[in-house]
Jmol script that loads the backbone (N, CA, C; Angstrom):
load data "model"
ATOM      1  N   UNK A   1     190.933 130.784  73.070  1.00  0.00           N
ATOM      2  CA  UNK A   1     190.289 132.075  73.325  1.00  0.00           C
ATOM      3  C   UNK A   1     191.375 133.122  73.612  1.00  0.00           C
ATOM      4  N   UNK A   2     191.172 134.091  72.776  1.00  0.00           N
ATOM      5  CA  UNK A   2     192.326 135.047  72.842  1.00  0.00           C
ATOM      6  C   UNK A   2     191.655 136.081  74.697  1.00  0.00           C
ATOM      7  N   UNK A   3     192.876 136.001  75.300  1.00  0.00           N
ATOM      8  CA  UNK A   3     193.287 137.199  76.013  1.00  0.00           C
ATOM      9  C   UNK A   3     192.907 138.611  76.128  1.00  0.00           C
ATOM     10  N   UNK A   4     191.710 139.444  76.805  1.00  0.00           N
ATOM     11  CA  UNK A   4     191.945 140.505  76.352  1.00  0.00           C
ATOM     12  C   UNK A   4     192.447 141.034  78.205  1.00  0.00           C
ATOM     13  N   UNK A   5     193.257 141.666  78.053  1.00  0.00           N
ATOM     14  CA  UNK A   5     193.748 142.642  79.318  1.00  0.00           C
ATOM     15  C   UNK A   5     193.602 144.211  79.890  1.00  0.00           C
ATOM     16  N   UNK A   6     192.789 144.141  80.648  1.00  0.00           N
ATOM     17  CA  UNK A   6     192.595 145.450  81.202  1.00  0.00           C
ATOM     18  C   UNK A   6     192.641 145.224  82.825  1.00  0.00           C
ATOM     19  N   UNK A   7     192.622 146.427  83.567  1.00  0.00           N
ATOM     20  CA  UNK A   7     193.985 146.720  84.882  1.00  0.00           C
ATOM     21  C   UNK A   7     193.314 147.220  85.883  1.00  0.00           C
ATOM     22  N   UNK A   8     193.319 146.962  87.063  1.00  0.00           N
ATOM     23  CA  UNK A   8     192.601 147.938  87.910  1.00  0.00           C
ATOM     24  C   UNK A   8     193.398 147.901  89.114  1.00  0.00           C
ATOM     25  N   UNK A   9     193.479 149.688  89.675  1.00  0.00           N
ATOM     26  CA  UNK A   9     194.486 149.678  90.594  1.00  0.00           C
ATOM     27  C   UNK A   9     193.678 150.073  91.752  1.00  0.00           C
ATOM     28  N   UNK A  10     193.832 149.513  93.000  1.00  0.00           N
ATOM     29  CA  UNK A  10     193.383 149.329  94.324  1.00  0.00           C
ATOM     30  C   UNK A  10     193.851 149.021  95.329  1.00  0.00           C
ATOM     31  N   UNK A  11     193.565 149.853  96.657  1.00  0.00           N
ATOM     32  CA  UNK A  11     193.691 149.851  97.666  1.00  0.00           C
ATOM     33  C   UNK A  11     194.472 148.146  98.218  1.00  0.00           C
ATOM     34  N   UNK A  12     195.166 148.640  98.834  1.00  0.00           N
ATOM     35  CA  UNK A  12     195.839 146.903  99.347  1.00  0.00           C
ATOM     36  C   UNK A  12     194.830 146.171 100.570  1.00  0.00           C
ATOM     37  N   UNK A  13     194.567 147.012 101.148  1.00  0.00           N
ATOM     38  CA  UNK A  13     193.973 146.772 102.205  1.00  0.00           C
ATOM     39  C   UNK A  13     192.292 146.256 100.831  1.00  0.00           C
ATOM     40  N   UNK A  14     191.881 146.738 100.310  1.00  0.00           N
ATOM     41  CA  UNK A  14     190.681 146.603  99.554  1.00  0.00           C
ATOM     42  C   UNK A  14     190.927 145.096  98.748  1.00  0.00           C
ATOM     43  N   UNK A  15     191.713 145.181  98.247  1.00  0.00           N
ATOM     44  CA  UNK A  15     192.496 143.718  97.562  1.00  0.00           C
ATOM     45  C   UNK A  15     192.066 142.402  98.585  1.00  0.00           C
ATOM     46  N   UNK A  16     193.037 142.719  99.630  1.00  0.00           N
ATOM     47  CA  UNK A  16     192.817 141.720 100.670  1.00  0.00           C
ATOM     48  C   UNK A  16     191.531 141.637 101.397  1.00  0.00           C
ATOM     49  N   UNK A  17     190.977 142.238 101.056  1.00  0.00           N
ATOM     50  CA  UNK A  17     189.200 141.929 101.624  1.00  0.00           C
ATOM     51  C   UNK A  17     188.256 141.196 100.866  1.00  0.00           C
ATOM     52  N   UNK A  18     188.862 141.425  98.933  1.00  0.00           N
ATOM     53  CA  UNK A  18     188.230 140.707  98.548  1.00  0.00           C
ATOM     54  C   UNK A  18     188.841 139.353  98.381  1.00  0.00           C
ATOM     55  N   UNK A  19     190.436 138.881  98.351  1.00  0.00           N
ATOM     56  CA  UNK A  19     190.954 138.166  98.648  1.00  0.00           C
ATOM     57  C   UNK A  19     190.199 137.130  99.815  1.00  0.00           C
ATOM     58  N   UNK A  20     189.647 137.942 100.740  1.00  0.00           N
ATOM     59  CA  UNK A  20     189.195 137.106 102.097  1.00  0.00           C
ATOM     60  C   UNK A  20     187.618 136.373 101.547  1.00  0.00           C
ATOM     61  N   UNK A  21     186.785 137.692 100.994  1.00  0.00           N
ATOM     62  CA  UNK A  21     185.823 137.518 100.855  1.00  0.00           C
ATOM     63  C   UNK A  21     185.203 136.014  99.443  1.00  0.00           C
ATOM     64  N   UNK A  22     186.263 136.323  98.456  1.00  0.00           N
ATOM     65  CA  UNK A  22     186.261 135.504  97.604  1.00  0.00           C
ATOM     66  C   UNK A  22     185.759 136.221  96.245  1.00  0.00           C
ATOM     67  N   UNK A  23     185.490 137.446  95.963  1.00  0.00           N
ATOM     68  CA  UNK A  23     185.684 138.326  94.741  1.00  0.00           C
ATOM     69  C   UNK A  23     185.813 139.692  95.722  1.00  0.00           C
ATOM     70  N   UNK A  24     185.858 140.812  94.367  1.00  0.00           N
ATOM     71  CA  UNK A  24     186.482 142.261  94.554  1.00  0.00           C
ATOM     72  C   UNK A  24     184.540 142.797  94.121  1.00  0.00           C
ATOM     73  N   UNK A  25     184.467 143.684  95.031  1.00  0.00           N
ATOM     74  CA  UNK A  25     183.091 144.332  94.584  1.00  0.00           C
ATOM     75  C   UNK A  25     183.596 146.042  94.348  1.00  0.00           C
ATOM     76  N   UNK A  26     184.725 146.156  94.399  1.00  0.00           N
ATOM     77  CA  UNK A  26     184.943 147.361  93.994  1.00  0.00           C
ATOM     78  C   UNK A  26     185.412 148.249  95.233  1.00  0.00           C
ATOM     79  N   UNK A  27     185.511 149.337  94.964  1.00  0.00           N
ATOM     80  CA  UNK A  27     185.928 150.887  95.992  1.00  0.00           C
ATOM     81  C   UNK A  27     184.709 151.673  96.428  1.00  0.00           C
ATOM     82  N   UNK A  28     185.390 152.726  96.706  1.00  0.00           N
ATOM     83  CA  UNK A  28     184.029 153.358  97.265  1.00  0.00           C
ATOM     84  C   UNK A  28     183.570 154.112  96.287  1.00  0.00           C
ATOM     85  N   UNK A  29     184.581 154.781  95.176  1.00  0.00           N
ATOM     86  CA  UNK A  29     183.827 155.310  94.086  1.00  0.00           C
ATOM     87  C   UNK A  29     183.310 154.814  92.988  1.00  0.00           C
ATOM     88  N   UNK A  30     183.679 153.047  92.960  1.00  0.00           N
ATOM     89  CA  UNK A  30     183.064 152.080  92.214  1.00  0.00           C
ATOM     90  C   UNK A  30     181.675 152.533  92.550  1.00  0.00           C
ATOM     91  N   UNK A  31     181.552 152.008  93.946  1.00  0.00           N
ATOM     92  CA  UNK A  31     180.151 151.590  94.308  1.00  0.00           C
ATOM     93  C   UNK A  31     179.164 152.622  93.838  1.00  0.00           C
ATOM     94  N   UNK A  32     179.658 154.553  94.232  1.00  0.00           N
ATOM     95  CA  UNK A  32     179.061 155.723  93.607  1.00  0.00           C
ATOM     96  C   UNK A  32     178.490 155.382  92.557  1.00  0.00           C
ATOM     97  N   UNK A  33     179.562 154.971  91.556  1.00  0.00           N
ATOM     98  CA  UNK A  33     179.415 155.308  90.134  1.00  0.00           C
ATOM     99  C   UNK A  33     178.388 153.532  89.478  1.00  0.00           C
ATOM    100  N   UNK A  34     178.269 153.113  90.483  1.00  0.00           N
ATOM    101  CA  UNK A  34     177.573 151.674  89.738  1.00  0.00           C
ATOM    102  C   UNK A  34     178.156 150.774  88.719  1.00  0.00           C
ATOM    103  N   UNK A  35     179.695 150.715  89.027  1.00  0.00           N
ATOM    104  CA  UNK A  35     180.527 149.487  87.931  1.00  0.00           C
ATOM    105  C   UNK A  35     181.876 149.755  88.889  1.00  0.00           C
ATOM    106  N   UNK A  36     182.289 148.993  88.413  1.00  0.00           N
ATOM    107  CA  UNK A  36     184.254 148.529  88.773  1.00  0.00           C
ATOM    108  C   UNK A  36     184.776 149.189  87.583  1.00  0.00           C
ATOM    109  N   UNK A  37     185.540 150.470  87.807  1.00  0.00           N
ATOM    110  CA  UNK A  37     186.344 150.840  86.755  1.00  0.00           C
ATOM    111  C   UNK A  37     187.690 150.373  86.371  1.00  0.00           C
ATOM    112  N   UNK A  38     188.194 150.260  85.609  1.00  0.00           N
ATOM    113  CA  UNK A  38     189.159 149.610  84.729  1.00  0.00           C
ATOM    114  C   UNK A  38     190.104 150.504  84.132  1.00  0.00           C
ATOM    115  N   UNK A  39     191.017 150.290  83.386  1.00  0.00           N
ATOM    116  CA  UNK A  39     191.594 150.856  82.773  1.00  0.00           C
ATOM    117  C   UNK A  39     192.278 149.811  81.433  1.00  0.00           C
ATOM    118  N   UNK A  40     193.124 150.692  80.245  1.00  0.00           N
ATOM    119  CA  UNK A  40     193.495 149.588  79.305  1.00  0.00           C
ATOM    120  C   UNK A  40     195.057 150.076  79.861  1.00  0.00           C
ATOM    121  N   UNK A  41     196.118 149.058  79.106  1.00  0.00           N
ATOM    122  CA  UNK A  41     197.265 149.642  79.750  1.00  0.00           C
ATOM    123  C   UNK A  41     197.606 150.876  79.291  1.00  0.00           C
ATOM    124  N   UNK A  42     197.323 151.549  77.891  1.00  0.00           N
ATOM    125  CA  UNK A  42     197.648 152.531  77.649  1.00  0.00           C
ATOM    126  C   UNK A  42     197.002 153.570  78.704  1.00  0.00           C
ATOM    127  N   UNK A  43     195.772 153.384  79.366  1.00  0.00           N
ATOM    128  CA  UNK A  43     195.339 154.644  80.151  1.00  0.00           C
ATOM    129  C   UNK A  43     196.036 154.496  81.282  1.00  0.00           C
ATOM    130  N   UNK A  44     197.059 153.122  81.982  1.00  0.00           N
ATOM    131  CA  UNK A  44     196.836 153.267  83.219  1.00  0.00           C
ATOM    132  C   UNK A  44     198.021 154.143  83.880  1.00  0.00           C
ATOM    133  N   UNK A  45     199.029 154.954  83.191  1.00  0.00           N
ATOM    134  CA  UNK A  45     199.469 155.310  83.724  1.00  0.00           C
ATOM    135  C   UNK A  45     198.735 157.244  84.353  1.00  0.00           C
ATOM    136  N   UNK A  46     197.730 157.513  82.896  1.00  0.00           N
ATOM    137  CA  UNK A  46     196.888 158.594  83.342  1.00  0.00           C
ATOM    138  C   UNK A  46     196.294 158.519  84.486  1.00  0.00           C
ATOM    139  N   UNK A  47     195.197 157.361  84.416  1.00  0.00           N
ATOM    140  CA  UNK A  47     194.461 157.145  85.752  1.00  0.00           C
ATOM    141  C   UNK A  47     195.068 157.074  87.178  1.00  0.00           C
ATOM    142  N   UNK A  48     196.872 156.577  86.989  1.00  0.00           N
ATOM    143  CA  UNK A  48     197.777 156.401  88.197  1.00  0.00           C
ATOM    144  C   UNK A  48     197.723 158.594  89.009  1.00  0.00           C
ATOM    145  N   UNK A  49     197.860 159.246  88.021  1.00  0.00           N
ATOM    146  CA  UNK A  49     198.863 160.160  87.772  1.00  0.00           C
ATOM    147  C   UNK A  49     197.467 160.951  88.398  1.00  0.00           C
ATOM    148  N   UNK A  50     196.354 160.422  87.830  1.00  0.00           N
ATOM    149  CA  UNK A  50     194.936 161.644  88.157  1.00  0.00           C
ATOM    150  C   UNK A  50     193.963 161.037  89.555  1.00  0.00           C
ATOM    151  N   UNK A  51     194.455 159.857  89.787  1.00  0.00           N
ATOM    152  CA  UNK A  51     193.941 158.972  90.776  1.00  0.00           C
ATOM    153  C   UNK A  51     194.116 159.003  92.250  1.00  0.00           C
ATOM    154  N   UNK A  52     195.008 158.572  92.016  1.00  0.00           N
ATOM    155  CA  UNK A  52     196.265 157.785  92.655  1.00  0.00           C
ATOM    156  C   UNK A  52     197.687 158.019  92.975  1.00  0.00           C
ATOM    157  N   UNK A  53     197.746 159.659  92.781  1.00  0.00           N
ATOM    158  CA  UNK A  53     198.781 160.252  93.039  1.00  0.00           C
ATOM    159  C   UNK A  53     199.546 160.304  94.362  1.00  0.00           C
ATOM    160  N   UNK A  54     200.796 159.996  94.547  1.00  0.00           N
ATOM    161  CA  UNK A  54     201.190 160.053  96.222  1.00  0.00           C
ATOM    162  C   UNK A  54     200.905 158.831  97.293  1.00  0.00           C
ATOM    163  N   UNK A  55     200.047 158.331  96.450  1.00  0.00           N
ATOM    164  CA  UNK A  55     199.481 157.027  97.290  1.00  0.00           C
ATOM    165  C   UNK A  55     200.935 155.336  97.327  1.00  0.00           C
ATOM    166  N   UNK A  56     200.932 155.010  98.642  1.00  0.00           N
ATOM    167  CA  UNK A  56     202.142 153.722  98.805  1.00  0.00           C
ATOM    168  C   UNK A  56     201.256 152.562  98.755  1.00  0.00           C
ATOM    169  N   UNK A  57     199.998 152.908  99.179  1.00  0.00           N
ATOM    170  CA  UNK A  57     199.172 151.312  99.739  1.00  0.00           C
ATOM    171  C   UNK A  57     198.209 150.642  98.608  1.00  0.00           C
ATOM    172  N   UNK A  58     199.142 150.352  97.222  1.00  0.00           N
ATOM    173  CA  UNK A  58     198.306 150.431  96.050  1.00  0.00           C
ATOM    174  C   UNK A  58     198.862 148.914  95.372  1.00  0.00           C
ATOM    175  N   UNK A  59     197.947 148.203  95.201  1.00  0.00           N
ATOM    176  CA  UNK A  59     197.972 147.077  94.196  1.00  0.00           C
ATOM    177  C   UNK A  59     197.550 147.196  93.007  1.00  0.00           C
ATOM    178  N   UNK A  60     198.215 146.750  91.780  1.00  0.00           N
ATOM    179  CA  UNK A  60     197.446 146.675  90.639  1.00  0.00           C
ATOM    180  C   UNK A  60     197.195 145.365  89.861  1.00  0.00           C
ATOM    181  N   UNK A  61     196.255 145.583  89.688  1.00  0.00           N
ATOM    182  CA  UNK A  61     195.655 143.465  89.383  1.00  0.00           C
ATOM    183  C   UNK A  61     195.605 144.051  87.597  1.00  0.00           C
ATOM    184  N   UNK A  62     195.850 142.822  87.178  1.00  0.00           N
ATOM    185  CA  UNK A  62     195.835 142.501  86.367  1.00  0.00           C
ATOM    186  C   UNK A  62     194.915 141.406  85.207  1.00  0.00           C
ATOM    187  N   UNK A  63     193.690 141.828  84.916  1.00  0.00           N
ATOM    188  CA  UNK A  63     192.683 140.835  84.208  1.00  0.00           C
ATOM    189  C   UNK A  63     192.275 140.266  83.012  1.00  0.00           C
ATOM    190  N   UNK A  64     191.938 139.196  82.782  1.00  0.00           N
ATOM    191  CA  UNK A  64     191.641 138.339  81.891  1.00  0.00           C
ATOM    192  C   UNK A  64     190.245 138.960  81.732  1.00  0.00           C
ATOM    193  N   UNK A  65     189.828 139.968  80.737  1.00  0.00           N
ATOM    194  CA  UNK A  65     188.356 140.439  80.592  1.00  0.00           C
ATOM    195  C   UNK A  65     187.299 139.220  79.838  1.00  0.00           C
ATOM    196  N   UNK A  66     188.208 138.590  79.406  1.00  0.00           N
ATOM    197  CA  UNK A  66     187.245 136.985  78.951  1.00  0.00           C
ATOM    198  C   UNK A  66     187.113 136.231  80.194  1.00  0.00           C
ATOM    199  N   UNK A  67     187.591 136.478  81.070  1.00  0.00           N
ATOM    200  CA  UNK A  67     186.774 135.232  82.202  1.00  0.00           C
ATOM    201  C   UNK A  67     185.778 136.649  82.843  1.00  0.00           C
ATOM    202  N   UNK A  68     185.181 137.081  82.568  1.00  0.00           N
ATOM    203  CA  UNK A  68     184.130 137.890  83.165  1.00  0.00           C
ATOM    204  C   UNK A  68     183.151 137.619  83.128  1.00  0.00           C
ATOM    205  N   UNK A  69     182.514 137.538  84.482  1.00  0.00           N
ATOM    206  CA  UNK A  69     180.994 136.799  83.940  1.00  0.00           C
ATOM    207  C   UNK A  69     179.441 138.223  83.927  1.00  0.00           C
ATOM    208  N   UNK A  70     180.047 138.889  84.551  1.00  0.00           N
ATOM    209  CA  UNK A  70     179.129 140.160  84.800  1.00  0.00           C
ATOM    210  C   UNK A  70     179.860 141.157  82.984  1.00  0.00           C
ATOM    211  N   UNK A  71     178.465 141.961  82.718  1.00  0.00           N
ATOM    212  CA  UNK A  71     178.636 142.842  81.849  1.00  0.00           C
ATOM    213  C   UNK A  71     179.938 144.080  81.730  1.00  0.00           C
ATOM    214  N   UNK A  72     181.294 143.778  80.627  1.00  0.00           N
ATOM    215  CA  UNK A  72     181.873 144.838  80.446  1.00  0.00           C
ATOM    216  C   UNK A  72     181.998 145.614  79.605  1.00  0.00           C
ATOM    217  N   UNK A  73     181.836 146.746  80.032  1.00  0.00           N
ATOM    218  CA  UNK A  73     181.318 147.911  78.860  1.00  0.00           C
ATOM    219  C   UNK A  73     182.174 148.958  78.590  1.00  0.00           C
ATOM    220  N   UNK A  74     182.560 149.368  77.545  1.00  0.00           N
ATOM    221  CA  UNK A  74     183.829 150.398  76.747  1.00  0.00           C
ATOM    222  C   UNK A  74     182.988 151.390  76.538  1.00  0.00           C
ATOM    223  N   UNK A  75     183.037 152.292  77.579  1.00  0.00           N
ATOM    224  CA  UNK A  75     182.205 153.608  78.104  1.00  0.00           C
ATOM    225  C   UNK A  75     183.194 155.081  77.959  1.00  0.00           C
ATOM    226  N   UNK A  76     182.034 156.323  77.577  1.00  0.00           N
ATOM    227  CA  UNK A  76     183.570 157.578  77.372  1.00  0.00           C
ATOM    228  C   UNK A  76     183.632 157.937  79.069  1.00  0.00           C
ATOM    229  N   UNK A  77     185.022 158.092  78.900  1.00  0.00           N
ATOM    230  CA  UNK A  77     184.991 159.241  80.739  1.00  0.00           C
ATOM    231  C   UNK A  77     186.079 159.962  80.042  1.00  0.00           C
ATOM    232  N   UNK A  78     187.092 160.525  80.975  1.00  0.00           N
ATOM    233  CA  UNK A  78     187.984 161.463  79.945  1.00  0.00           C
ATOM    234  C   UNK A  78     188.270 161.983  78.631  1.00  0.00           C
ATOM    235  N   UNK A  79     187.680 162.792  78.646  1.00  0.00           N
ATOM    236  CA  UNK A  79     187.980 163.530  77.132  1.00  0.00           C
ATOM    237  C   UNK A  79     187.427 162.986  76.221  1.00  0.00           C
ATOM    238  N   UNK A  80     186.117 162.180  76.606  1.00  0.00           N
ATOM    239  CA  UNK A  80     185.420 160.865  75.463  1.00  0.00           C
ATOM    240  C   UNK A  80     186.388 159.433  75.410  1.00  0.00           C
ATOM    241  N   UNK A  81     187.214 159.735  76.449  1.00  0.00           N
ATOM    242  CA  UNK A  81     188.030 158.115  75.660  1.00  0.00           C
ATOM    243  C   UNK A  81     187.307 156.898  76.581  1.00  0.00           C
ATOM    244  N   UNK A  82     187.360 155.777  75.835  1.00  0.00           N
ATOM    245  CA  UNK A  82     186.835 154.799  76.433  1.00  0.00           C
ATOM    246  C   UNK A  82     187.711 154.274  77.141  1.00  0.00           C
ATOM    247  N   UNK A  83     186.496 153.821  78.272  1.00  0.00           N
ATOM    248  CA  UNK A  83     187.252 153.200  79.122  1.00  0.00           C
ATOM    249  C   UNK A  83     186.642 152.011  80.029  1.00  0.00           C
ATOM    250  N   UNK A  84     187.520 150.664  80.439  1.00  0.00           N
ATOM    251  CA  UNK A  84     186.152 149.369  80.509  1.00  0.00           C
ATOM    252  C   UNK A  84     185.527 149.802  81.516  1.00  0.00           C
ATOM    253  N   UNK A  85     184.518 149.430  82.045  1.00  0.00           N
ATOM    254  CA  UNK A  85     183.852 149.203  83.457  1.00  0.00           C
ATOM    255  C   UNK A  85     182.693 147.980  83.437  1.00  0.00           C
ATOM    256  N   UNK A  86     183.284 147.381  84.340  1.00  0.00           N
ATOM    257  CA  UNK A  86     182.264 146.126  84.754  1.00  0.00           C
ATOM    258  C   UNK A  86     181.276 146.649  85.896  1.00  0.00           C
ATOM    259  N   UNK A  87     180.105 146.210  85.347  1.00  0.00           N
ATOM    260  CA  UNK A  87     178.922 145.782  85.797  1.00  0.00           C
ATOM    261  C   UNK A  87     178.200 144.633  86.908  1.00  0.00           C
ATOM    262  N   UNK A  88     179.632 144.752  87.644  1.00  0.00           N
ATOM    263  CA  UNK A  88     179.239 143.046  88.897  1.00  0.00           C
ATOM    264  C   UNK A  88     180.464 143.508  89.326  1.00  0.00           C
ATOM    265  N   UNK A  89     180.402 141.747  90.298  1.00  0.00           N
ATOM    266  CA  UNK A  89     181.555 141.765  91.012  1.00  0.00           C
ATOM    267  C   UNK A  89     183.080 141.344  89.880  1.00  0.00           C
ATOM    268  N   UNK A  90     183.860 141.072  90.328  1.00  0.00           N
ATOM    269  CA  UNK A  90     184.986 140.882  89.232  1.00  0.00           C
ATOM    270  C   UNK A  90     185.247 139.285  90.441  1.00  0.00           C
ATOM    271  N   UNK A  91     185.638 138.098  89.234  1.00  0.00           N
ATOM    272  CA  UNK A  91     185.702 136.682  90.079  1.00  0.00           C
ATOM    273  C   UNK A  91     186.907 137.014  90.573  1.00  0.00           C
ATOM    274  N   UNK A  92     187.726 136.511  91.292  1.00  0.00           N
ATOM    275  CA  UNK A  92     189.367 136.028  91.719  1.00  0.00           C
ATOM    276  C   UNK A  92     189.925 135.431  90.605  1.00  0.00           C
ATOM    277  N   UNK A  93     188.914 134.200  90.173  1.00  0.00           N
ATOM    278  CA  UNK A  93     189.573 133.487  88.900  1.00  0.00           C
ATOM    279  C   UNK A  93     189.930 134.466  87.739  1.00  0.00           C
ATOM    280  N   UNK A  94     189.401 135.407  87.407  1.00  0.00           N
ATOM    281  CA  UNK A  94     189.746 136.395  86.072  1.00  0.00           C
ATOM    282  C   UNK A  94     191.012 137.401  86.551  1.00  0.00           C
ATOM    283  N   UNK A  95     191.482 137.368  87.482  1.00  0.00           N
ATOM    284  CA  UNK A  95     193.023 138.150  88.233  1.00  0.00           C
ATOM    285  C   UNK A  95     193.717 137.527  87.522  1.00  0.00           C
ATOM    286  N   UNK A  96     194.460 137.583  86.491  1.00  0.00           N
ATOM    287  CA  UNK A  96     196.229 136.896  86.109  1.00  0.00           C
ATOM    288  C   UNK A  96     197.054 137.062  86.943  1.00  0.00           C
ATOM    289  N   UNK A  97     197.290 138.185  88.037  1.00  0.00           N
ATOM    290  CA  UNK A  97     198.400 138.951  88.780  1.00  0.00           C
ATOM    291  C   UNK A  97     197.432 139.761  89.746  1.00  0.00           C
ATOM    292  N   UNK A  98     198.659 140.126  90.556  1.00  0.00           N
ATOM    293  CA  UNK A  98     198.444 141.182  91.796  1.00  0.00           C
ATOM    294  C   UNK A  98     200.030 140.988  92.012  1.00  0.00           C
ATOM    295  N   UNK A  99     199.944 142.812  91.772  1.00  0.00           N
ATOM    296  CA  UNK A  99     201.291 143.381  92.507  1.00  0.00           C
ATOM    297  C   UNK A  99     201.635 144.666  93.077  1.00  0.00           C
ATOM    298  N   UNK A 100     202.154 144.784  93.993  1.00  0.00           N
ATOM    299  CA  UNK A 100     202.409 146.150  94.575  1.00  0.00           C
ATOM    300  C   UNK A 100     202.376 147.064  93.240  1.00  0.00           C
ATOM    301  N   UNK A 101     201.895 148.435  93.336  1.00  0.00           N
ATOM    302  CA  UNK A 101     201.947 149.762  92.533  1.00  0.00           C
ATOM    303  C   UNK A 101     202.648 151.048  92.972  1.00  0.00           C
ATOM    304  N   UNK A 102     203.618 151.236  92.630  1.00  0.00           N
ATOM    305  CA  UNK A 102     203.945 152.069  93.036  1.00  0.00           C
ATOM    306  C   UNK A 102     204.572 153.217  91.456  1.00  0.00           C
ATOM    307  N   UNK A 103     204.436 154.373  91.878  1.00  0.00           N
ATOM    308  CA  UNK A 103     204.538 154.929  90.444  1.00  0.00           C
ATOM    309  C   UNK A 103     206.131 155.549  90.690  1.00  0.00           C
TER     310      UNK A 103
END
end "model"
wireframe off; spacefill off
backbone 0.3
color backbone group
């Protein structure tokens, strides 16, 4: 099964909660918006830059979008470009990585 990779950058302190908890249910503007937003690598340095600017306390995980068991959907937000967002929680098992972010 081929690999597909898309990125999501988050709070450290948020990381380690779902770390504790045993999945990631998202942020607070996840929760607003009703999905876990994502990014592909080509967007993630936009989303860093329009996001996440100035920020030290930032992890960025790294996912296996084939181990997903909740719905992911290639939706427009910026300028029409697509972009993933899951529909659930995101497992621990579908993380490849977690690493400090810093831009």
């Amino acid at each position: 099964m081929e690999t597909k990779l898309i990125y999501k950058i988050c709070a450290r302190a948020e990381w380690s909660a779902a770390l504790a908890a045993g999945s990631y249910t998202g942020s607070a503007d996840d929760a607003r918006d009703g999905f876990i937003h994502f990014s592909t690598a080509a967007q993630l340095e936009a989303t860093a830059a329009k996001y996440f600017a100035g920020r030290a306390d930032l992890v960025l995980l790294e996912v296996d979008a084939t181990q997903l068991r909740s719905p992911l959907r290639f939706e427009p937000s910026r300028g029409g470009e697509l972009f993933p967002h899951l529909y659930g929680v995101l497992p621990l098992h579908a993380v490849l990585s977690s690493k400090p972010f810093a831009r």
